[in-house]
C-alpha positions as CSV (number, residue, x, y, z in Angstrom):
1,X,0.0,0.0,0.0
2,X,2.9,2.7,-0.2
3,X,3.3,2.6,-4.0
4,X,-0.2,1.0,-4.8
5,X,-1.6,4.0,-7.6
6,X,-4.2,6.0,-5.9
7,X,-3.1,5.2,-2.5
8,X,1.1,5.8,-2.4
9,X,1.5,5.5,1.3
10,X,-1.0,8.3,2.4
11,X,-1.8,7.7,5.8
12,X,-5.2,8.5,6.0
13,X,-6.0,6.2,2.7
14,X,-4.3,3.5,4.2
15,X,-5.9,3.8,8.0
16,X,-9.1,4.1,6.1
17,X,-8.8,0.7,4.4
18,X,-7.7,-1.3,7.9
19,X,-10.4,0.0,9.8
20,X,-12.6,-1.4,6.7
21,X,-10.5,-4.8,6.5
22,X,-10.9,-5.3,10.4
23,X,-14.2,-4.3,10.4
24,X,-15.2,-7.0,7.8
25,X,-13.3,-9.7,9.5
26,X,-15.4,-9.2,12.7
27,X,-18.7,-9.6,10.3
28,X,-17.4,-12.7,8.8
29,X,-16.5,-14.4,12.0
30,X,-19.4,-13.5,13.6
31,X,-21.6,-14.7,10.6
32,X,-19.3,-18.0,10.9
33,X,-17.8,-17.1,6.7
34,X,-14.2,-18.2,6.4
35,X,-12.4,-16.2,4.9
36,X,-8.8,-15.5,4.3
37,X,-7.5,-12.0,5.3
38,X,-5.4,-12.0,2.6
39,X,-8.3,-12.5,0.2
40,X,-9.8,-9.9,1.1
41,X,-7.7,-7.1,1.8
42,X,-7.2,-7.8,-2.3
43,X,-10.6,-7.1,-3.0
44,X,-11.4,-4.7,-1.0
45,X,-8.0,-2.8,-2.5
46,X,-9.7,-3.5,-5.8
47,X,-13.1,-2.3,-4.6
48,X,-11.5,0.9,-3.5
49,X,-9.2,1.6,-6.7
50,X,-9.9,0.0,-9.5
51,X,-12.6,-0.1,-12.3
52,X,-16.6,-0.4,-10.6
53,X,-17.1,-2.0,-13.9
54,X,-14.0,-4.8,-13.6
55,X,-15.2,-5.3,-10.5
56,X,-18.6,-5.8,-11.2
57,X,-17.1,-8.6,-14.2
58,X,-14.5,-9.7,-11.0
59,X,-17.7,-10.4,-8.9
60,X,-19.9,-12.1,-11.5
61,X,-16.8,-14.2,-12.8
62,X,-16.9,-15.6,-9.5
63,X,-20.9,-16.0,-9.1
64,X,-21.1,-17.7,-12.1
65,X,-18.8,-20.5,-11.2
66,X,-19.7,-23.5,-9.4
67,X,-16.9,-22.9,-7.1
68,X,-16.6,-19.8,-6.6
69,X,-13.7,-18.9,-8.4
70,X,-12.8,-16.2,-10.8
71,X,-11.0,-18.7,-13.1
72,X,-10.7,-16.1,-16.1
73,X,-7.6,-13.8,-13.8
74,X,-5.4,-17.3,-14.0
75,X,-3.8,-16.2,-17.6
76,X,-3.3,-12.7,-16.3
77,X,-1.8,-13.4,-13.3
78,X,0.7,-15.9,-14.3
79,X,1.7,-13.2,-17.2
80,X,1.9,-10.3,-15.0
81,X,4.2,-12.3,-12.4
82,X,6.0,-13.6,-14.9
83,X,6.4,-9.8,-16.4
84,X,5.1,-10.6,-19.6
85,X,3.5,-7.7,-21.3
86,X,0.0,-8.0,-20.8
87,X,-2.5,-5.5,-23.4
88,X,-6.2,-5.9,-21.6
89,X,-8.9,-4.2,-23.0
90,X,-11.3,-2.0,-21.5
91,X,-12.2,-2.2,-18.4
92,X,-9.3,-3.7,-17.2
93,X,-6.6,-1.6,-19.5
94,X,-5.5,0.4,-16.0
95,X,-2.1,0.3,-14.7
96,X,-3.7,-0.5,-11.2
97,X,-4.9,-3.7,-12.2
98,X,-1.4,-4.9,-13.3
99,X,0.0,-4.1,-9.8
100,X,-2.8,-5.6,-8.5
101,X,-2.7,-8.9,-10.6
102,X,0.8,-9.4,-9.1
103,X,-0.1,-9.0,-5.8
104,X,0.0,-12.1,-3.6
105,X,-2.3,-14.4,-3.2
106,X,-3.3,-15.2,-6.9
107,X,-6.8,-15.2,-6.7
108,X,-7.7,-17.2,-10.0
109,X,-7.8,-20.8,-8.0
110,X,-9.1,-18.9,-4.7
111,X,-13.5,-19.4,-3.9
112,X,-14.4,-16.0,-3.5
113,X,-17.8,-16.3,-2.4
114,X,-17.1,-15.8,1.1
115,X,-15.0,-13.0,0.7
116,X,-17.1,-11.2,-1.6
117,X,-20.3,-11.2,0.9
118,X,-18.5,-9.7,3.3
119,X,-16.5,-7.3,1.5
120,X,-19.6,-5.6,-0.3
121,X,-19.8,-1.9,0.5
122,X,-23.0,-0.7,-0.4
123,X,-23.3,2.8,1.7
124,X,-25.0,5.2,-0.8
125,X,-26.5,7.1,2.3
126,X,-23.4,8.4,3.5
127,X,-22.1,12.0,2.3
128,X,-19.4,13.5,2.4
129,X,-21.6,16.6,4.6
130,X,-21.9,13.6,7.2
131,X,-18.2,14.6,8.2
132,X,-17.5,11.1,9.5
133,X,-13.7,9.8,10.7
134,X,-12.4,7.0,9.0
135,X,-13.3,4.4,11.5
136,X,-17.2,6.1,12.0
137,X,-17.6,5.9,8.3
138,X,-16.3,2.3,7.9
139,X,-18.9,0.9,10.9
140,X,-21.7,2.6,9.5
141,X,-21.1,1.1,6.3
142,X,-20.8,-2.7,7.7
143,X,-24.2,-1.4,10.1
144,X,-26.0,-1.0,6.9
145,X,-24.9,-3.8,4.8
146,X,-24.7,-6.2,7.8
147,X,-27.2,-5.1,10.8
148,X,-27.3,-8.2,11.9
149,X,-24.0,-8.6,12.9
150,X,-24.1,-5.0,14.5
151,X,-23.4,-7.0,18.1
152,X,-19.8,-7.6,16.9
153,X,-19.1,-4.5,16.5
154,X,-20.2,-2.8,19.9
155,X,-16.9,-3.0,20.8
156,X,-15.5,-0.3,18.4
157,X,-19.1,1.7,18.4
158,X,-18.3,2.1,22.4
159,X,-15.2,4.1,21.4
160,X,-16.7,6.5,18.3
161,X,-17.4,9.7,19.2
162,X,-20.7,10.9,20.6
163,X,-21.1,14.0,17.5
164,X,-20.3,10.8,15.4
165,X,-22.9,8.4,16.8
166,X,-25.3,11.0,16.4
167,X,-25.4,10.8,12.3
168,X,-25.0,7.4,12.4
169,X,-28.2,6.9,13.8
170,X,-29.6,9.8,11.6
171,X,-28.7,7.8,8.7
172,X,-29.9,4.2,9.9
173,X,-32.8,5.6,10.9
174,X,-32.9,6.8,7.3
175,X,-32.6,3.4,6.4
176,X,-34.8,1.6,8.8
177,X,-38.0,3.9,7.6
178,X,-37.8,1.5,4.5
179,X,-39.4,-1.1,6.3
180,X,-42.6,-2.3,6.5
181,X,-43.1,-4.5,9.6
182,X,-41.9,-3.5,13.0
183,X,-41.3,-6.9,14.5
184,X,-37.5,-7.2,14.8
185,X,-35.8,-6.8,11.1
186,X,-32.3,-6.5,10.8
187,X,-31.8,-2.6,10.9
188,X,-33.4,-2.3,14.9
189,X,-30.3,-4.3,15.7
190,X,-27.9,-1.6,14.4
191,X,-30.6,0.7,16.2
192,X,-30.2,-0.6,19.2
193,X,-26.3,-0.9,19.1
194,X,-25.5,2.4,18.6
195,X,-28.5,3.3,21.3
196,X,-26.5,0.9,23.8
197,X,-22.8,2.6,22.7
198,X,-24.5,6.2,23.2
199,X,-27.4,6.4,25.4
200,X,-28.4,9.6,24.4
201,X,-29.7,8.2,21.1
202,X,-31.8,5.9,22.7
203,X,-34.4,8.6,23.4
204,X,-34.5,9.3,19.3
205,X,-35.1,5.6,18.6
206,X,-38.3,5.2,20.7
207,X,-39.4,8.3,19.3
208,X,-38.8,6.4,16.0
209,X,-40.7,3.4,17.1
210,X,-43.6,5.3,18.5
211,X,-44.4,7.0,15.7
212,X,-44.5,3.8,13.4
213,X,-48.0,3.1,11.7
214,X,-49.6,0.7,14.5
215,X,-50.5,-1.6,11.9
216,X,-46.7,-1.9,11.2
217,X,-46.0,-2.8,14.9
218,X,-45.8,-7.0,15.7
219,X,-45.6,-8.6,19.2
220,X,-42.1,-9.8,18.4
221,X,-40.4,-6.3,18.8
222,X,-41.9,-6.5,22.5
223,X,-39.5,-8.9,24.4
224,X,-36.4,-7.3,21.8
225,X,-37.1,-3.5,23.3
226,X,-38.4,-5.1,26.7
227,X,-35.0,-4.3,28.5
228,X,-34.1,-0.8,27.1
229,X,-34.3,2.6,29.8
230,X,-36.9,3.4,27.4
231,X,-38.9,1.0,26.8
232,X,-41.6,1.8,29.1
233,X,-42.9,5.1,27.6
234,X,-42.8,3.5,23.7
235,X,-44.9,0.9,25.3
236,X,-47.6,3.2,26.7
237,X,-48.0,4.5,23.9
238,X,-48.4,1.4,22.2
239,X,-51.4,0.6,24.5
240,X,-52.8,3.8,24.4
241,X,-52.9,3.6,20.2
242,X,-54.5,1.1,17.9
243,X,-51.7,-1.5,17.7
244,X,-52.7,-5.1,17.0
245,X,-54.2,-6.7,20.3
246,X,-51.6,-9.1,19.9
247,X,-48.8,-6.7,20.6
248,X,-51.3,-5.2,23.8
249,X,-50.8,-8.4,25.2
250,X,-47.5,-8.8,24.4
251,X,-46.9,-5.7,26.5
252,X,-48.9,-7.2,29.2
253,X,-47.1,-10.2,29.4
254,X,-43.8,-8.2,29.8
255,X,-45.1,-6.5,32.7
C-alpha cells in the first residue's frame, strides 16, 4: 500500500482501508464465513481503486462458477508475475490492475464467495456533509450492509465519538424507515447498538418506534425492546394507540 496507484502511502488512505478490512473480518467471523484476510484485503484494495465495472465482471466471474472462483484472472496473473506484457482491453486496461494482478495471493484458484459477501460496500446514504472519521464511516457502512452482525461491533461503536454516533443513527434511521413491519428486522439491531454505545440516542429511537403506523408494529419487537431505559414510555403509547391486540398483550405479558 505505499506505491499501490491512488493510495502511495497516504496515511489516512491507508488507516481508512484497515479499519474497513478489520471491520469485515469481525462480520465474517461473527456470521461463521471463512475467509482469508489475505483475500480480502485484495478485494477490498480493488473495490477501493480499481474499475466499478471490472469489479462488477470480477464479482460475477466468481458468481457464475460452481466454485466460486474467478477462473478467467489465471492467464493474467501468471503473465503479469511472470512480467510478460499483458495489453487488456477495457475495463481492465488500468495500470492498477497490473499491480494488482501481481499482488500475492493469486486469486484465480481462490472461492471468493465468502470473501465477496463480506467485503460488499453498499453505503449510498453516507455523504461527504456527514463529516464522519475513517473508523465512524467504515462501521456505518458494515451497520447498513450487515445489521445483523451490529453485536460484533459494539466494541468499536463504544469508542466513536458521541457527535459521530449521532449521524449514524440519523442515517440508519434513514434506512430503517424502508421497512414495512416492526417486528424485529435486521436494521433495529444496528438501532439498538448504537443506542447501547451512546445512550443519548436511545431517546431518538423510541421516538422512532412510536411514531410507526400501528398496523406496522408486531408482538415480536416487544421482548427485543423489553429491556431498554426506554422502553416503558414506547410501550404506553403502544397501548394507548391502535396496535394489533396481539402486541397489547405482548406488553402485558412483559409487565
Amino acid at each position: 500500500m505505499t506505491t499501490a496507484s491512488g493510495i502511495l502511502g497516504n496515511p489516512r488512505l491507508i488507516k481508512r482501508f484497515l479499519n474497513a478490512l478489520a471491520i469485515r473480518m469481525t462480520i465474517a467471523k461473527a456470521q461463521g464465513v471463512g475467509v482469508d484476510e489475505a483475500v480480502l484485503a485484495k478485494l477490498l484494495l480493488f473495490e477501493r481503486l480499481g474499475s466499478p465495472i471490472a469489479y462488477a465482471e470480477l464479482i460475477a466471474g466468481a458468481s457464475a462458477s460452481e466454485t466460486g472462483k474467478p477462473t478467467f484472472l489465471a492467464d493474467w496473473e501468471t503473465k503479469a508475475n511472470a512480467g510478460v506484457e499483458l495489453k487488456l482491453e477495457a475495463p481492465w486496461d488500468d495500470p492498477f490492475v497490473l499491480e494488482w494482478l501481481t499482488l500475492p495471493p493469486g486469486l484465480a484458484e481462490v472461492d471468493l464467495r465468502g470473501a465477496l459477501y463480506v467485503g460488499r460496500e453498499h453505503a449510498p446514504l453516507i455523504t461527504p456533509e456527514d463529516r464522519l472519521s475513517s473508523e465512524a464511516a467504515d462501521l456505518l457502512a458494515g451497520l447498513l450492509e450487515h445489521p445483523d452482525m451490529a453485536a460484533a461491533l459494539k466494541d468499536r461503536l463504544a469508542k466513536v465519538a458521541r457527535a459521530e454516533t449521532t449521524v449514524m443513527m440519523d442515517r440508519l434511521l434513514d434506512r430503517a424507515r424502508q421497512e414495512q413491519a416492526w417486528g424485529v428486522p435486521p436494521i433495529l439491531e444496528a438501532c439498538l447498538a448504537i443506542s447501547e454505545a451512546d445512550p443519548a440516542q436511545g431517546p431518538r429511537l423510541a421516538a422512532f418506534l412510536r411514531d410507526r403506523p400501528p398496523i406496522q408494529i408486531e408482538p415480536n419487537i416487544v421482548p427485543k425492546i423489553s429491556d431498554q431505559p426506554w422502553a416503558a414510555g414506547v410501550f404506553r403509547a403502544w397501548e394507548a394507540g391502535d396496535v394489533a391486540r396481539p402486541v397489547k398483550s405482548a406488553i402485558k405479558k412483559r409487565s
